[in-house]
C-alpha positions as CSV (number, residue, x, y, z in Angstrom):
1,X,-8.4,-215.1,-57.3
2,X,-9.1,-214.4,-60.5
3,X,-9.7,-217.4,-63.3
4,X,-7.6,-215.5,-65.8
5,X,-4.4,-216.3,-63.2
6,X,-5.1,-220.0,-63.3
7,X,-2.7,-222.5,-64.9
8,X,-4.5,-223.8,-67.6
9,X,-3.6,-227.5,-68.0
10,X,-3.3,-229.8,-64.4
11,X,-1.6,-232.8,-65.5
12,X,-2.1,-236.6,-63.1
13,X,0.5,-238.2,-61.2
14,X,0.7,-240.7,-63.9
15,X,1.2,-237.9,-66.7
16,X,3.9,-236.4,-64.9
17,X,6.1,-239.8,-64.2
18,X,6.0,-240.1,-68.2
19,X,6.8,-236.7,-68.9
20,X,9.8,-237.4,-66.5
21,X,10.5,-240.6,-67.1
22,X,10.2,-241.6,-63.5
23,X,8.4,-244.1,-61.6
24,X,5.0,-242.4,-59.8
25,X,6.3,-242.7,-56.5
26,X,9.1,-240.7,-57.4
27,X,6.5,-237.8,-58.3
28,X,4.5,-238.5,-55.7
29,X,7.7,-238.0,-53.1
30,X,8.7,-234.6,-54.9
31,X,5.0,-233.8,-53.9
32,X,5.2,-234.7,-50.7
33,X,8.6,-233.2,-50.1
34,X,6.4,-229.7,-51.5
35,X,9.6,-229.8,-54.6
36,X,6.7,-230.0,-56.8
37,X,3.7,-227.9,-56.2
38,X,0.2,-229.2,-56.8
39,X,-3.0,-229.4,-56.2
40,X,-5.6,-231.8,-54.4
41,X,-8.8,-233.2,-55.6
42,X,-10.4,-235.3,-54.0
43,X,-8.0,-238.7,-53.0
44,X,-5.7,-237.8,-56.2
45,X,-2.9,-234.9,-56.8
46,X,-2.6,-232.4,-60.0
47,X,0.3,-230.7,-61.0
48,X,0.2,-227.5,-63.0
49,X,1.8,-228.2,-66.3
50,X,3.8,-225.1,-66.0
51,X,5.1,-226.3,-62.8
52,X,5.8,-229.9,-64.6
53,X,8.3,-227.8,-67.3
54,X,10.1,-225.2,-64.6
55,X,11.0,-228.4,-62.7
56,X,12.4,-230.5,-65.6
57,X,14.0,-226.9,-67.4
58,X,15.8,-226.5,-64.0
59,X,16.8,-229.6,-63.2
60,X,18.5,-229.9,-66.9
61,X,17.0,-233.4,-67.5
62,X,16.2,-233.7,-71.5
63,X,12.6,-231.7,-72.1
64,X,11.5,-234.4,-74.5
């Protein structure tokens, strides 16, 4: 794989619940439930912030 093909921004659990306006456990269960796709390190999730935008643009919630 190629580092050119890489997402370039990974954004926390934390980052994504208040770019959603959710509670974490909610992002954590669309993790879980593989809705949202992400990315282990270590103990803690990342979630490509590309990922974080398709989800929220298909889901018609407000973007901002």
């Amino acid at each position: 794989m190629s580092i050119a093909n890489l997402p370039t921004a990974y954004l926390t659990i934390a980052e994504v619940a208040a770019a959603m306006r959710v509670s974490k456990m909610t992002v954590y269960r669309l993790v879980k439930s593989r809705t949202l796709a992400s990315v282990r390190f270590g103990k803690s999730y990342r979630i490509p912030e590309s990922i974080v935008e398709d989800y929220i643009r298909q889901s018609g919630a407000p973007a901002d």
